[in-house]
N, C-alpha and C positions, 0 to 999 in steps of 0.2 A: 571847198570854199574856206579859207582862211577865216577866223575871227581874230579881230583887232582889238586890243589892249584899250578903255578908256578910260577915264578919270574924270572926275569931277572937277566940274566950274570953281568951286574954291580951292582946289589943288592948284590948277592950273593961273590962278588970281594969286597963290601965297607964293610961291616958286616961281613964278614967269613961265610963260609960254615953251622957252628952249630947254630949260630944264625938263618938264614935265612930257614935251615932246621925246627928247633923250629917251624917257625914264620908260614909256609906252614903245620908241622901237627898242628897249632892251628885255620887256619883257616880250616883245614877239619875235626877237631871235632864240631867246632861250627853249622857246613855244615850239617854234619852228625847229630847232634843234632837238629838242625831248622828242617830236614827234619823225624825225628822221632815224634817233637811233630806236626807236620803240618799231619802224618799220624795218630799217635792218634787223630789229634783235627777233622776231616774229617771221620775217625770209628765211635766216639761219636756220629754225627751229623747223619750218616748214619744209626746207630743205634737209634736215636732217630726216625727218617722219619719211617725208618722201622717198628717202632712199632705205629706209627701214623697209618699207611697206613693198618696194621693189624687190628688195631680197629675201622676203615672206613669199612676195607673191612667186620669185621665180621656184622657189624649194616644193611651193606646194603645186604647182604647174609639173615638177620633176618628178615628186611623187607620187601625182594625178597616174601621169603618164606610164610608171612604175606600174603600177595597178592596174592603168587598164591595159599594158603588156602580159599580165600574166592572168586575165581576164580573157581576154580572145585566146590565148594559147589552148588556155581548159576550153574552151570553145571549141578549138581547131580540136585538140585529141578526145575531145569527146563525139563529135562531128564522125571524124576518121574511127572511129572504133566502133560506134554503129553501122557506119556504111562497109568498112570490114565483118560484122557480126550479120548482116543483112545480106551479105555476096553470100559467105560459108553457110545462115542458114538455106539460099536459096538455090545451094546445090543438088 
């Protein structure tokens, strides 16, 4: 919701009406203006984070993945080295 620029009943009595009218939509484009690039300059930044946080997230996803590959491995050869140790003792 927009807010709009007023002025006072004697501004508007000293200056006339068109002046003072002028004066109120120039400061709501300037208004209007700050807060377009205040929203662009806050998307950029946003967008940058965001894509930070995307290539955090995929390296630690990579090295998740790293880990829990050599995690099941010791799993599997530990797995297989009992059920071998378990055949030989059960001969």
């Amino acid at each position: 919701m927009p807010v709009t620029a007023k002025l006072s009943r004697k501004f508007y009595d000293t200056f006339g009406d068109d002046v003072a009218n002028e004066l109120v939509e120039w400061f709501n484009q300037v208004d209007a203006q700050y807060k377009s690039e205040l929203k662009d300059l806050a998307e950029a930044y946003f967008g940058k984070f965001e894509a930070r946080l995307q290539a955090e997230l995929s390296a630690l996803r990579a090295e998740l993945l790293k880990w829990m590959f050599v995690f099941w491995m010791g799993n599997v050869a530990a797995t297989v080295g009992i059920v071998f140790a378990a055949i030989k003792l059960s001969r």
